[in-house]
N, C-alpha and C positions, 0 to 999 in steps of 0.2 A: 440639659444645658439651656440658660436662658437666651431668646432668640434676641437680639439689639434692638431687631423693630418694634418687639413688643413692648418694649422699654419705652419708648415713646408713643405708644398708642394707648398706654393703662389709663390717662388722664379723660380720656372719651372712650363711653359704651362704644358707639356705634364703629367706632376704629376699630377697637380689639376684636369686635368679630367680623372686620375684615383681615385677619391678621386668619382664620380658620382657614381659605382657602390654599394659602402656602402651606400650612401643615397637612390638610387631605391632600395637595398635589403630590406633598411628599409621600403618603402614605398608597397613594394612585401609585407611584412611582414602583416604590417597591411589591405593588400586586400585581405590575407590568410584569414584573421579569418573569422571565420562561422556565416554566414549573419544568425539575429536573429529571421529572418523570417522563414529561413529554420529547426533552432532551435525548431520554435515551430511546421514545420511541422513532424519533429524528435520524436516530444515528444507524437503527436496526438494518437501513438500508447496507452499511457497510457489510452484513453478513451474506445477503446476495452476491455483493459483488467479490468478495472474498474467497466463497463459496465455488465461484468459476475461478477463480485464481491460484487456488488451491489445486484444482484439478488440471490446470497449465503447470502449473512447476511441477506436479509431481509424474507427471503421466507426458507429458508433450513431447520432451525433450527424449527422453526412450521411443514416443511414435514416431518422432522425425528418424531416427534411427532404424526402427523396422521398415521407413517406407526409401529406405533404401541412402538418405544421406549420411555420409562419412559424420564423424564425431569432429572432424579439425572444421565441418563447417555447420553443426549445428548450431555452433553457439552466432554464426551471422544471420540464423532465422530468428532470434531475438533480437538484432538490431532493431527491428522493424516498431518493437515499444517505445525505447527511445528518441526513435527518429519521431516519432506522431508525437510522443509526450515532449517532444521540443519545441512545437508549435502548436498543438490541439488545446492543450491544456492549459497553456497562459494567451491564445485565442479565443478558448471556452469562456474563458475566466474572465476578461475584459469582456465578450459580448455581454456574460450573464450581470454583470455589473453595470449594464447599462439598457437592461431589457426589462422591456413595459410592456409584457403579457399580462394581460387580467388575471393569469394563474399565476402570476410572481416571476422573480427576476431568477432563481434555478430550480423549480421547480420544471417546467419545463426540457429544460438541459437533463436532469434526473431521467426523466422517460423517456425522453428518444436516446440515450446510453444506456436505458435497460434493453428498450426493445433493440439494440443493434449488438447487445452481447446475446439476446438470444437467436437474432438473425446469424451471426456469425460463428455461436457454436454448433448452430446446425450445419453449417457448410463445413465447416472443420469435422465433424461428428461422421458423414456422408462423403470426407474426400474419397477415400477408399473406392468407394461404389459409382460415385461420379467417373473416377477416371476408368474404372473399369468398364465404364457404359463408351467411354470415349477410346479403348480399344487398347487399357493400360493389361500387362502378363503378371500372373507372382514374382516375375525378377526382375521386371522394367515398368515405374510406373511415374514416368514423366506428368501424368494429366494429373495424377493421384496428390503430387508434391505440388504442382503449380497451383491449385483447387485448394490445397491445406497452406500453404502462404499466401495468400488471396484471403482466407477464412481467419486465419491469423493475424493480418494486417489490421484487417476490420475489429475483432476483438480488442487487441489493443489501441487502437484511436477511441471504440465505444468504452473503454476500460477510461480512458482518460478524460473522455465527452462526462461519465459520472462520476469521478471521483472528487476532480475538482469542486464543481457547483455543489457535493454532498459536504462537503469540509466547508465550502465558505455559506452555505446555509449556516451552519454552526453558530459559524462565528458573526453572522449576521444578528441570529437569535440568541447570541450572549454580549453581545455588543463589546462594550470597555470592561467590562466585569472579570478581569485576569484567572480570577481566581475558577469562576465558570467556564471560561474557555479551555482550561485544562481540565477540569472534572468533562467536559464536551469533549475533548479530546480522548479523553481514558475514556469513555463509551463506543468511542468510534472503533478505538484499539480494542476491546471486550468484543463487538461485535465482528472486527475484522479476527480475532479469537475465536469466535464460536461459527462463524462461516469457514474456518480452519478445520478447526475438528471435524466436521461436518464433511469439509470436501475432502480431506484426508483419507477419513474412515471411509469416504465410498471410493477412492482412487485403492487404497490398501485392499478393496473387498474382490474376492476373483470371481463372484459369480452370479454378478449384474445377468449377462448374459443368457441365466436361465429365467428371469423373472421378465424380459425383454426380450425372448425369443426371437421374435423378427428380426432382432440386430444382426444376425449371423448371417452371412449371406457369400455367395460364392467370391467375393473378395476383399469379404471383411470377416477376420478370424476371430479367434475368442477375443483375443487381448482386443484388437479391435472393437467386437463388440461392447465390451466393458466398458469401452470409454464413452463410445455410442451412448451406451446408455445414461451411466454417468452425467453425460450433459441434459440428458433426458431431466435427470432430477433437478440439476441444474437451472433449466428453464422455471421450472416451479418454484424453485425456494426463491429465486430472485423476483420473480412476479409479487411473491407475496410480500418477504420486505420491501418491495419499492410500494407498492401500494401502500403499507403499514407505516411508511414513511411520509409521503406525498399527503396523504391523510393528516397525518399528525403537525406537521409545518403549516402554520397561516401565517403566510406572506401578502403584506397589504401591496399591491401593485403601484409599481415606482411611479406610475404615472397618475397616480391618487393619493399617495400614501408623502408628498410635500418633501420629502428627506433628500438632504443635498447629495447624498452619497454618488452621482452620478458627476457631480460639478467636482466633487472632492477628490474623486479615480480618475479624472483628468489631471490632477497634478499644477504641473507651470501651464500646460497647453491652455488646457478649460476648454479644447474643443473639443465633440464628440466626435471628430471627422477624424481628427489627428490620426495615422498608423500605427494601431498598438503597438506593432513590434518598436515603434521610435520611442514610444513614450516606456514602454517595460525598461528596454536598456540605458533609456536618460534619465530612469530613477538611481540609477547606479551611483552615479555622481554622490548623489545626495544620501548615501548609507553609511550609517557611522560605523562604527569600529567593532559592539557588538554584533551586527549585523553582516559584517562581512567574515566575521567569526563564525557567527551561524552557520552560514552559508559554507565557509571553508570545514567547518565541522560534517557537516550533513555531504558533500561530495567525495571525504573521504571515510565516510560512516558507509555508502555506497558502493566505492571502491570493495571495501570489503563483504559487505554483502552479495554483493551481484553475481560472483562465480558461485556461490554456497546455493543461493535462489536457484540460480543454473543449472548446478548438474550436481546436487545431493543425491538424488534417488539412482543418477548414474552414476555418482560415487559407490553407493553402496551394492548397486547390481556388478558393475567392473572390478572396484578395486578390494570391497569384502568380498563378495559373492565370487568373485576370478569368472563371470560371465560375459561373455556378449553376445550386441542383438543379433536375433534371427537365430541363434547354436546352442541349444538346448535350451532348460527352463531354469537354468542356475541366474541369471540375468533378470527373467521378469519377477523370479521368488524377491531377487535383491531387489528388483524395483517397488513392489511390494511393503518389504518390511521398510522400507523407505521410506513411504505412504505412513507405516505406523510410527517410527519415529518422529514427522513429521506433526502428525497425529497430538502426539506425546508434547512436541514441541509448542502446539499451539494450547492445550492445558495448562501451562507455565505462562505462553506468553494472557491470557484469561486471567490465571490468577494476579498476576502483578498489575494488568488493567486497572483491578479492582483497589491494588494498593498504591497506583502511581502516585494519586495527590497528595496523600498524605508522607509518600518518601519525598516528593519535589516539597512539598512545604517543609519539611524536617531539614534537611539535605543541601536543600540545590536544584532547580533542574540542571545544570551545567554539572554540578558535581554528579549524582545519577548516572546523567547520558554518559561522564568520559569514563567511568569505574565500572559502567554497560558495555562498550565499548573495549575494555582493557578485559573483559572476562569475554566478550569474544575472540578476540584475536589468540586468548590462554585456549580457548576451544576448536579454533583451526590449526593450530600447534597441535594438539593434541589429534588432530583428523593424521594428520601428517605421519608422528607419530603410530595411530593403528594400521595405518598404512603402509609403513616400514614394518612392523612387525609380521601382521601380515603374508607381505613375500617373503618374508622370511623364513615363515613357518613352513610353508610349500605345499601349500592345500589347493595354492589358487589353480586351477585347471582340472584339477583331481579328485575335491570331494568339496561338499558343503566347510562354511569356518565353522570354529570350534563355538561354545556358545558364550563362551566368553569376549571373543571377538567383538558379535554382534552385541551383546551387552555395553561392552564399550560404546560401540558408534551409536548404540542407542540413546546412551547417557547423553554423550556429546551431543547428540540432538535435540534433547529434553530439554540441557541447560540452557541451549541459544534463543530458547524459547522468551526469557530474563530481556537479554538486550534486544531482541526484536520489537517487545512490544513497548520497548523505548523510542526505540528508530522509530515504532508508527506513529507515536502520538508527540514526544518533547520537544522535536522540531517546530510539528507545525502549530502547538501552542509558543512558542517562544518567537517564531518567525510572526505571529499573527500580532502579540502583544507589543512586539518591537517597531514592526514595519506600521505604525497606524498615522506616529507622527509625521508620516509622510504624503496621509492623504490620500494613498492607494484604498480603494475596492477590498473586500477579503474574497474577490476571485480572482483579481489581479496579484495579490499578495500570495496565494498559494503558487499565482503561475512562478514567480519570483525561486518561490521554496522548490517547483519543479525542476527548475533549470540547471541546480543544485545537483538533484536526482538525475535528471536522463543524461548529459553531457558525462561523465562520469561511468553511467551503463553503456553510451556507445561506444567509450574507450575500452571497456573489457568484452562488448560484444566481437569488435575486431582484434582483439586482441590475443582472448585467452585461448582461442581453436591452436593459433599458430605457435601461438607461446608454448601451452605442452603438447603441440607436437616437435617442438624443437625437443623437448626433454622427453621425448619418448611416448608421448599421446597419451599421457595418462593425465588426471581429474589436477593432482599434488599441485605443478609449476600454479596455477592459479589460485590455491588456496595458499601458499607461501606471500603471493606478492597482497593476497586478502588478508594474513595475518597482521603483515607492516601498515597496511594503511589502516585497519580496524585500532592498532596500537598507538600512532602516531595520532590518529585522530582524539583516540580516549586522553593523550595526555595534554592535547590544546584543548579539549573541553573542560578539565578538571580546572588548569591555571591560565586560560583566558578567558572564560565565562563567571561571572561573577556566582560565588554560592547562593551569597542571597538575591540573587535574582527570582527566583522562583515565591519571595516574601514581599518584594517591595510594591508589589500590585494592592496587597491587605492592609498596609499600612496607606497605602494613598485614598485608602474608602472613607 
């Protein structure tokens, strides 16, 4: 395509090869962008912290239960994510957006959230033993629980200190590039997949234990130990992706590197002093229609997820297995095979990582997410269903399920694996490409996409304990009210989200 300027420079030599610089700027330009190799070595960090997340949902919620708390209140020791990720997270995200470390503006933030998930799963790893030094019995271990919510709290604030600034690296290092910030996105989700399988298979595995010997100890038992350990691996795999990550991001420091993005995440204010929390919620104002779609999408995308995250593996210790904690071993087998569904679950959500961009380009991302979406809520229907079946059969109390049973809830675990790795990545590529005309930071833009997320989980954290224990304390009342909001939400994604949303990035290149 002939350049205009050149048009008027053919008449003089010495103009036309001034006319060379705009064409190598351009061709600078495109050797700028961030090789998508290094992209995905960027993102590797997600499988550390996954990794330990994997072994919270599938293992926690069963240990708060052996250390003696009722089921109607484990699900308020998960408050405790929520409430941090309501202010850590779009906190984080406004300082790292405005931080002039010589090591870069979330670089930083990355490390000190690794070191404090490895800080805190060692205290959670060692409640047991702690309280037992502080004078806790096998049947009363007040020090044990206070020591494991304490350890708890911490993990989830360091869970939220790194995910944010790992997501808005991304989108730092794919700038306006649409089309990159989702291919960035499906890496994050592939590695939050493979930190999956990973903590799955060692949460599924019973016999940590023997390879970590020392973990047994006069008040921490096997299942205990397992976990002990568990975090043991834990520590490692996350040291090593953050390093492999921290390495691979070169971040020029904001306070060298001339880029307004600091004047631009001020918004109307343009002061750095201004109260983040005034400036996050006075961008409200100013969101359009997609945007508050997003956002309505993504809080009731969570609604339905949040009970399943919660008590899957106690689903299937309680309501397949017909166990509970502490009364024989029909309970930890279900918590177990739990673990491997889970397992199973995060091989699906891996492989659709790897097909995300090219369904959002075909598709939609809007179409995608609501038809992800509309095939969950078909899969908590159908939990529901094995669940009836189930008691009905009259196994629960009396013998192992049949293996057909388990077949079932395995399936159903595999498939959710499809809209999960929706939920990790279409959001916060959509949320990142929308929210820019506004001038916000991309760590103040994910706090945005946060608020979404955790408001939404502390409504089912207080909720879902009391809710089925109204109907009897079983897992079901919570995955009924996860069905309708997984449903309702897949059908405002489908017909309020534009299809071609996910193409009009490649047409404005």
């Amino acid at each position: 395509m002939t350049n205009p300027e050149t048009r008027h420079q053919r008449p003089r030599q010495h103009r036309r090869s001034k006319a060379r610089p705009s064409s190598s700027a351009a061709r600078a330009a495109v050797r700028d962008r961030v090789p998508l190799r290094l992209l995905l070595r960027v993102a590797s960090v997600a499988g550390g912290i996954q990794f330990g997340w994997a072994l919270q949902l599938s293992l926690l919620t069963p240990y708060v239960q052996q250390l003696g708390i009722p089921h109607v209140w484990a699900s308020i020791i998960w408050l405790c994510g929520p409430l941090s990720g309501l202010l850590v997270q779009p906190l984080v995200g406004h300082m790292s957006d405005r931080c002039t470390s010589r090591f870069g503006r979330r670089r930083p933030f990355i490390v000190g959230g690794a070191l404090s998930i490895i800080v805190s799963v060692l205290i959670i790893g060692h409640s047991a033993d702690i309280g037992w030094w502080f004078g806790d019995t096998a049947k009363h271990r007040p020090w044990a629980v206070g020591v494991f919510v304490f350890g708890f709290w911490i993990l989830d604030v360091a869970n939220n200190v790194t995910q944010g600034p790992c997501r808005a690296l991304l989108g730092d290092l794919t700038g306006k590039d649409h089309r990159r910030t989702r291919v960035a996105n499906a890496y994050f989700s592939l590695f939050m997949a493979i930190g999956n399988i990973l903590g799955y298979a060692t949460g599924s595995y019973s016999g940590w234990y023997k390879v970590f010997a020392f973990t047994v100890t006069p008040a921490c038992n096997i299942s205990c130990a397992n976990l002990k350990s568990a975090f043991f691996l834990d520590i490692g795999f996350i040291a090593l992706t953050t390093y492999i990550s921290i390495v691979a991001a070169h971040e020029v420091p904001l306070s060298s590197s001339g880029t307004p993005h600091v004047e631009e995440a001020a918004g109307e204010s343009g002061t750095a002093g201004e109260a983040f929390m005034w400036e996050l919620f006075g961008t409200f104002r100013y969101f359009s229609t997609p945007i508050w779609t997003i956002l309505s999408v993504t809080a009731l995308t969570w609604i339905g997820w949040f009970p399943f995250l919660l008590f899957d593996t106690d689903w299937m210790g309680r309501e397949i297995y017909g166990g509970e904690p502490n009364e024989g071993p029909n309970y930890d087998t279900g918590v177990r095979m739990g673990a491997l569904g889970l397992l199973l679950n995060s091989v699906v959500l891996g492989i659709t990582s790897l097909l995300m961009e090219r369904l959002c380009r075909k598709r939609g991302a809007g179409f995608v997410w609501g038809i992800s979406n509309i095939l969950m809520a078909v899969c908590f229907v159908a939990m529901l269903v094995v669940t009836y079946v189930a008691n009905n059969i009259g196994y629960v109390g009396k013998d192992l399920p049949p293996t057909g049973i388990v077949i079932a809830a395995l399936i159903i675990f595999t498939v959710l694996g499809f809209p999960l790795a929706i939920t990790y990545s279409v959001p916060y590529a959509l949320i990142s490409t929308h929210i820019q005309s506004l001038g916000l930071g991309q760590g103040l833009s994910m706090g945005v996409l946060n608020l979404a997320i955790v408001i939404p989980q502390m409504v089912v954290s207080l909720g879902s304990g009391p809710w089925d224990q109204l109907f009897g304390g079983g897992n079901s009342p919570a995955f009924a009210v996860a069905a309708v909001a997984a449903l309702v939400s897949g059908f405002i994604a489908v017909l309020a989200i534009p299809r071609s949303g996910g193409q009009k990035p490649r047409s404005q290149v």
